[in-house]
C-alpha positions as CSV (number, residue, x, y, z in Angstrom):
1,X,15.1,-6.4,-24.7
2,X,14.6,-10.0,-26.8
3,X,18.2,-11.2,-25.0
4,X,16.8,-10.0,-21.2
5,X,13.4,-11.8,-22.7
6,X,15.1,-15.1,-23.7
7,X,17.4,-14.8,-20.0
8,X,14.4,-14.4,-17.9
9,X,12.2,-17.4,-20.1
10,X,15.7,-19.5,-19.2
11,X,14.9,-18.5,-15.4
12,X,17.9,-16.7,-15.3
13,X,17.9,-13.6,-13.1
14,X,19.2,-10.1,-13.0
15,X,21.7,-8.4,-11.5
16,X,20.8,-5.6,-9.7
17,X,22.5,-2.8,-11.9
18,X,20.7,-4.7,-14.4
19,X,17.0,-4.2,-13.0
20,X,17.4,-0.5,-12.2
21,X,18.7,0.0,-16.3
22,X,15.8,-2.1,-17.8
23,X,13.3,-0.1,-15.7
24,X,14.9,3.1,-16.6
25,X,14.9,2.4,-20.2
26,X,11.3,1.1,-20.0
27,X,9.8,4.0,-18.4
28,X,11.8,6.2,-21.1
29,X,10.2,4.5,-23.7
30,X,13.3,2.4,-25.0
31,X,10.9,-0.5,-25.9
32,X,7.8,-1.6,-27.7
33,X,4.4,-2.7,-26.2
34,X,4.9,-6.2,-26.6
35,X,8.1,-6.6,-25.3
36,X,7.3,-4.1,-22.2
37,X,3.8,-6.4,-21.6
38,X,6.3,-9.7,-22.0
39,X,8.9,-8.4,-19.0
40,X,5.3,-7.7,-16.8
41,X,3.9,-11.0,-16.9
42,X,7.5,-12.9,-16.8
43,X,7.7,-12.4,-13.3
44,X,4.1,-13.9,-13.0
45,X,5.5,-17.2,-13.6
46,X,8.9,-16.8,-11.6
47,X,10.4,-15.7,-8.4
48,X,11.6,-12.0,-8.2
49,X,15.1,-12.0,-6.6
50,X,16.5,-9.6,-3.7
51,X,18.8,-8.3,-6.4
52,X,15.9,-7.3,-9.0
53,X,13.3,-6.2,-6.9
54,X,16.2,-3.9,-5.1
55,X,17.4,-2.6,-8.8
56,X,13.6,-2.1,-9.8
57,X,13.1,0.1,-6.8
58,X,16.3,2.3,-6.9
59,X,15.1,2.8,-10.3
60,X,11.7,4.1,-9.7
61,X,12.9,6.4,-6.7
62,X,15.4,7.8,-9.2
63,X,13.3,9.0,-11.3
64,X,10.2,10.3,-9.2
65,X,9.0,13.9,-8.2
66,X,10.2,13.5,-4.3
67,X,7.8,15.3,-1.5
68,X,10.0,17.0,0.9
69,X,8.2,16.6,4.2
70,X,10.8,14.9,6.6
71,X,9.5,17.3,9.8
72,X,6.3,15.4,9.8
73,X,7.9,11.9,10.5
74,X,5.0,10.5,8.6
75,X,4.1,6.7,8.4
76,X,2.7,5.0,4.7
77,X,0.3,2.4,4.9
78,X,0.0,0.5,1.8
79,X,-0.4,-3.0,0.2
80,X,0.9,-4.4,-2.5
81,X,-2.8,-5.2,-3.6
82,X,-2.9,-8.3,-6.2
83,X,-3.9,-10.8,-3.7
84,X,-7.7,-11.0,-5.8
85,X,-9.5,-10.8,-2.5
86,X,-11.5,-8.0,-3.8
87,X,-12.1,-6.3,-0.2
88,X,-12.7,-3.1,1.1
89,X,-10.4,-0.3,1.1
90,X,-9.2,-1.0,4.3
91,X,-5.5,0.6,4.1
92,X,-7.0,3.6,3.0
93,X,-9.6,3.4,5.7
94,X,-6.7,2.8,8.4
95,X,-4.8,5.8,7.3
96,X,-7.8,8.5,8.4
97,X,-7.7,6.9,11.6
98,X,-4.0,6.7,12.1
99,X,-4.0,10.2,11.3
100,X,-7.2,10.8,14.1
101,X,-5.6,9.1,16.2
102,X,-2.3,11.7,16.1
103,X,0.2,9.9,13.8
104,X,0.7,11.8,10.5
105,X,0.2,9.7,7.0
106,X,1.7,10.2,3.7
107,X,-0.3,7.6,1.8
108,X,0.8,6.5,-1.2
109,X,-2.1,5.2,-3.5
110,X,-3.3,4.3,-7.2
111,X,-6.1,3.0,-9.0
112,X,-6.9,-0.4,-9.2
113,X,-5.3,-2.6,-11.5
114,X,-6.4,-6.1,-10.5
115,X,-9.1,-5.2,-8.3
116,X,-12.5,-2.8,-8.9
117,X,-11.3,0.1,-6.5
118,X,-7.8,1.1,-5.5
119,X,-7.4,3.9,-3.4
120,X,-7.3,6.7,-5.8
121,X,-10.6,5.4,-7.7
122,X,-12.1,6.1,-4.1
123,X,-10.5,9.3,-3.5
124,X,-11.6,10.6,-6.8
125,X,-15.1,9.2,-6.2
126,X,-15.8,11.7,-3.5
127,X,-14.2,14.6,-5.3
128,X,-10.9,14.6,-3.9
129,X,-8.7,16.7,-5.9
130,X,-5.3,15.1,-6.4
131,X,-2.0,17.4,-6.5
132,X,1.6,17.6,-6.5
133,X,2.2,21.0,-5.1
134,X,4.1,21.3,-1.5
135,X,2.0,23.9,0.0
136,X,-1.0,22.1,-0.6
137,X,0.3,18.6,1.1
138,X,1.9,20.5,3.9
139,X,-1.3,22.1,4.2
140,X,-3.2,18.9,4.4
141,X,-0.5,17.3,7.5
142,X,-0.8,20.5,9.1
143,X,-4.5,20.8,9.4
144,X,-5.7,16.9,8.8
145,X,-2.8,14.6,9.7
146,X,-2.8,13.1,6.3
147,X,-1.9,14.0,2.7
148,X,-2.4,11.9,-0.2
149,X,0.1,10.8,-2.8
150,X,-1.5,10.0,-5.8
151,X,1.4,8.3,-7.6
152,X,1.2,8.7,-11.1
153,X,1.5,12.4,-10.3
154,X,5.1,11.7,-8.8
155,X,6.1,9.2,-11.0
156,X,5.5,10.5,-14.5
157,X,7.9,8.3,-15.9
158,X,5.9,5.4,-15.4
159,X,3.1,6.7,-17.9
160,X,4.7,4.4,-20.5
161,X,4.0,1.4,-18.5
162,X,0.1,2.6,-16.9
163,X,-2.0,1.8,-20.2
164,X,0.1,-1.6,-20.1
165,X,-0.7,-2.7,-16.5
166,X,-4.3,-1.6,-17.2
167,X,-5.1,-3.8,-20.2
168,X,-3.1,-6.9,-19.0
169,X,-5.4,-6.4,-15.6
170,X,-3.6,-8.3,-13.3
171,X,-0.9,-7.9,-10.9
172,X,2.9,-7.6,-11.9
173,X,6.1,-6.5,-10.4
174,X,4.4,-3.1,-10.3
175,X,2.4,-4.1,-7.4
176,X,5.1,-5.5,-5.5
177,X,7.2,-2.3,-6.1
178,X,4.3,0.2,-4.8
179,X,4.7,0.3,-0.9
180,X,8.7,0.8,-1.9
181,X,8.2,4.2,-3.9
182,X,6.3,6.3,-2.3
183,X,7.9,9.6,-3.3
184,X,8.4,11.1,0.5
185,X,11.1,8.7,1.7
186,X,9.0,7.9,4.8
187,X,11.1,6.5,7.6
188,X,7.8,5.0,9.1
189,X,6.0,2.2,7.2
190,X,2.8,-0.2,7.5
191,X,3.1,-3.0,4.2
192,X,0.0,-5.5,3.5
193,X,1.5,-8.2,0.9
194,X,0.1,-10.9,-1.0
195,X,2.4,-13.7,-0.6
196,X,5.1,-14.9,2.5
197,X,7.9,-14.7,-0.5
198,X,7.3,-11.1,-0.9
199,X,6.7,-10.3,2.6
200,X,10.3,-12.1,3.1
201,X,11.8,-10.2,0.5
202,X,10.7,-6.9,2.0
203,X,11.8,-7.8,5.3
204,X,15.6,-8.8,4.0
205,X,15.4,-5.4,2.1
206,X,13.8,-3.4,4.9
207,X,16.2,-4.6,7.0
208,X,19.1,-2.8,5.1
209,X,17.1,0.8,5.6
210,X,16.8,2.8,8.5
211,X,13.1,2.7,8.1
212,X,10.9,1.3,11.5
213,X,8.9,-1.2,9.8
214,X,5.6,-3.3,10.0
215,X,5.0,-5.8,6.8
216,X,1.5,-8.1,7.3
217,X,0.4,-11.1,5.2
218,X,-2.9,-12.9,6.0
219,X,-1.6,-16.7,5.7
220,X,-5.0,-17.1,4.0
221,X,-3.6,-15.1,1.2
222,X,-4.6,-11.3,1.9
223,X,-2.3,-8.1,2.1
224,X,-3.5,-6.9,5.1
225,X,-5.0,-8.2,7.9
226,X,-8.1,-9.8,7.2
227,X,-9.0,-11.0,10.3
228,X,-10.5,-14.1,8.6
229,X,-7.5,-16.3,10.2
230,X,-3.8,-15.6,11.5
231,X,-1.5,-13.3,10.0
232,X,2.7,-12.6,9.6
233,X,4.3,-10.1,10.9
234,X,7.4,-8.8,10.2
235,X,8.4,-6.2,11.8
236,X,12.5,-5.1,13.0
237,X,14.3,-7.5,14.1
238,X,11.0,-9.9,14.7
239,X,9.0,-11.9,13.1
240,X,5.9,-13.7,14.6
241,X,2.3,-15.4,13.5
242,X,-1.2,-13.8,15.2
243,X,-4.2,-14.9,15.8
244,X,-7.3,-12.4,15.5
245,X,-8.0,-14.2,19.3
246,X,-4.4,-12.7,20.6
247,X,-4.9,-9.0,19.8
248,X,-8.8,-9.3,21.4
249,X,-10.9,-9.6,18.0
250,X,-12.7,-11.8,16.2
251,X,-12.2,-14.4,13.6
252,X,-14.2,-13.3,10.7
253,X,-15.7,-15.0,7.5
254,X,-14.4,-14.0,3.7
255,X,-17.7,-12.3,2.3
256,X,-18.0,-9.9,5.5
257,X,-15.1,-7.6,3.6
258,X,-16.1,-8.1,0.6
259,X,-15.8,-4.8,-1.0
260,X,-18.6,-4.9,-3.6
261,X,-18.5,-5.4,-7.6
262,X,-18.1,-0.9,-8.4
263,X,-16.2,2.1,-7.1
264,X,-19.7,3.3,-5.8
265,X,-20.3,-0.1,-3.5
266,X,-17.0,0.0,-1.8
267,X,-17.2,4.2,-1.8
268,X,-20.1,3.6,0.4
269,X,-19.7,0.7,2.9
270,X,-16.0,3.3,3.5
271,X,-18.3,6.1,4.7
272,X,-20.8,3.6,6.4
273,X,-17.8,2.6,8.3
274,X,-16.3,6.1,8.9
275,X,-19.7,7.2,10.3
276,X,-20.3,4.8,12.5
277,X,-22.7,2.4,10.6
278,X,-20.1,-0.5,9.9
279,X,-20.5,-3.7,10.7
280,X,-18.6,-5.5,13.8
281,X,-16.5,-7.3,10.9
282,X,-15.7,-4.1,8.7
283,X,-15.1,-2.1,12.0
284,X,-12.8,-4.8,13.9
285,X,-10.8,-5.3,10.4
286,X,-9.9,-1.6,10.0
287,X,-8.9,-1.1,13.8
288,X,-6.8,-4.1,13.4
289,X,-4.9,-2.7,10.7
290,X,-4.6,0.8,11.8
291,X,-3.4,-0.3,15.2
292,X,-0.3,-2.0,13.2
293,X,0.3,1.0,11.9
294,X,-0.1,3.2,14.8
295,X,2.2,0.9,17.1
296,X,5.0,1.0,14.5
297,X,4.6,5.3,14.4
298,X,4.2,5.5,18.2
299,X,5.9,2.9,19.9
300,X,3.2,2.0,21.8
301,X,1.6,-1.8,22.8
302,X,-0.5,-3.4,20.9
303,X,-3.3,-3.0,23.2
304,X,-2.9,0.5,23.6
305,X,-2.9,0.9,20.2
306,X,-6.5,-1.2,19.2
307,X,-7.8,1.1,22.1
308,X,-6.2,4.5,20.1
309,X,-7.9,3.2,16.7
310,X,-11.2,2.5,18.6
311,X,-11.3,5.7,19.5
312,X,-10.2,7.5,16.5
313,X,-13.1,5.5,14.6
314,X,-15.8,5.5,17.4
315,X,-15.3,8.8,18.4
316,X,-15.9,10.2,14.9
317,X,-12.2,12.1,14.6
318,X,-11.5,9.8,11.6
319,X,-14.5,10.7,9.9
320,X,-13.5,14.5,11.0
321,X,-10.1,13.9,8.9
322,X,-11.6,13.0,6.0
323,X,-14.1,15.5,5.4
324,X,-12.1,17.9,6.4
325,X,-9.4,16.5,3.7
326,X,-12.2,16.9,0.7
327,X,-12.4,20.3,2.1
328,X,-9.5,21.3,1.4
């Protein structure tokens, strides 16, 4: 590890066979703290490459638990998370109403590392139970539309690195490489990331997969759309900037999805929201997201979508899913 230390501090790269070794080795335990903490942060101070980011991924879907569902053609909707915006759960939000609004969801989710609530930390807050077993997440397509993918569960090889990533607190490779692994292989795919390199870099790899993409960037610097000013997307084989104006919402200010300092303060403006109680801000930045999502897993227009996530949230079939998904 001290020579791929002293190659990376020389902003020299790896090759891609290289990546996927390192990050094999790392997750078997091949290396100290130190020098596992030292390859985090490098990349906080340089450019990941294609090549490395590719390697890191093949390396991480090699070693997961994968979740056989093909038959239920399921979208992900996940960001990268580390853009320090400190919103709402909003992709986690936009998956129950995908789901209500007929597309399945496999989401992928974690807790927080650089921010107070990731997705599992507000799962677990209302009592969901995470699990690995088949039965269970078919169950939970079949009956909600949705199951939920708590990764550490399907990437125990990682548990090397998770006490790491939680005491350095902010946002490495790990985040970039989240979206990538989700352990079903979906061949449908929503991505919020926090910088146009990285939402470049997905795009040039997504582009080599048979996957039906959507990757979003706020150009204010959020990994989703935030509403708060235009937004990239990249989705196959086009690439274009939006306005909140062009879709038929509004421009929005930076403190109305804010998503509070605790778990509990973001726990409940997500059921205020799923119950109707939202603000026009909170309620106009899901929809926006979740009709992303649901135009890449339907193939439907962009206004036909925003109508479809309207009505999954206004109608209260979104709020159906997920009480029915604590149910279970």
């Amino acid at each position: 590890m001290k020579e791929i230390l002293n190659q990376l501090i020389e902003y020299k790269t790896l090759e891609k066979g290289t990546a996927k070794e390192i990050l094999i080795n790392l997750a078997q335990g091949k290396y100290n703290q130190s020098q596992v903490a030292s390859f985090l942060t490098v990349y906080l101070m340089r450019s990941i490459t294609v090549e490395e980011l590719e390697g890191f991924r093949d390396a991480m879907l090699d070693l997961c638990i994968p979740v056989e569902i093909p038959e239920y053609d399921a979208i992900d909707l996940c960001g990268t998370g580390g853009d320090g915006k400190n919103t709402f759960n909003i992709s986690t939000l936009s998956s129950f109403i995908v789901a209500a609004a007929g597309q399945h969801v496999a989401k992928h989710g974690n807790n927080g590392v650089s921010s107070v609530s990731g997705s599992s930390n507000l799962m677990a807050h209302f009592g969901y139970q995470f699990t690995s077993d088949i039965d269970k997440i078919k169950k939970s397509l079949d009956e909600c539309g949705l199951c939920f993918l708590h990764a550490p569960l399907f990437h125990p090889a990682m548990k090397n690195v998770a006490p790491i990533r939680r005491e350095l607190g902010v946002k490495t490779f790990f985040n970039m490489l989240g979206p990538m692994v989700n352990p079903s292989f979906p061949k449908k795919q929503l991505v919020g990331v926090f910088s146009l390199e990285l939402a470049r870099l997905y795009g040039y790899l997504y582009q080599k997969t048979d996957k039906k993409f959507v990757i979003l960037h706020a150009l204010d610097g959020y990994d989703e759309i935030s509403l708060t000013g235009s937004f990239k997307k990249i989705s196959n084989g086009q690439e274009e900037i939006i306005s909140p104006e062009r879709i038929g919402l509004s421009t929005i200010k930076a403190e109305e999805i804010f998503g509070g300092q605790t778990v509990e303060e973001s726990a409940k403006i997500f059921e205020n929201i799923l119950k109707g109680e939202g603000t026009k801000p909170q309620n106009e930045v899901v929809i926006a997201n979740a009709a992303m999502a649901i135009q890449c897993g339907k193939g439907v227009s962009t206004d036909d979508a925003i109508g479809m996530a309207k009505e999954a949230l206004k109608s209260g079939k979104a709020l159906k899913t997920f009480r029915r998904i604590l149910e279970l």
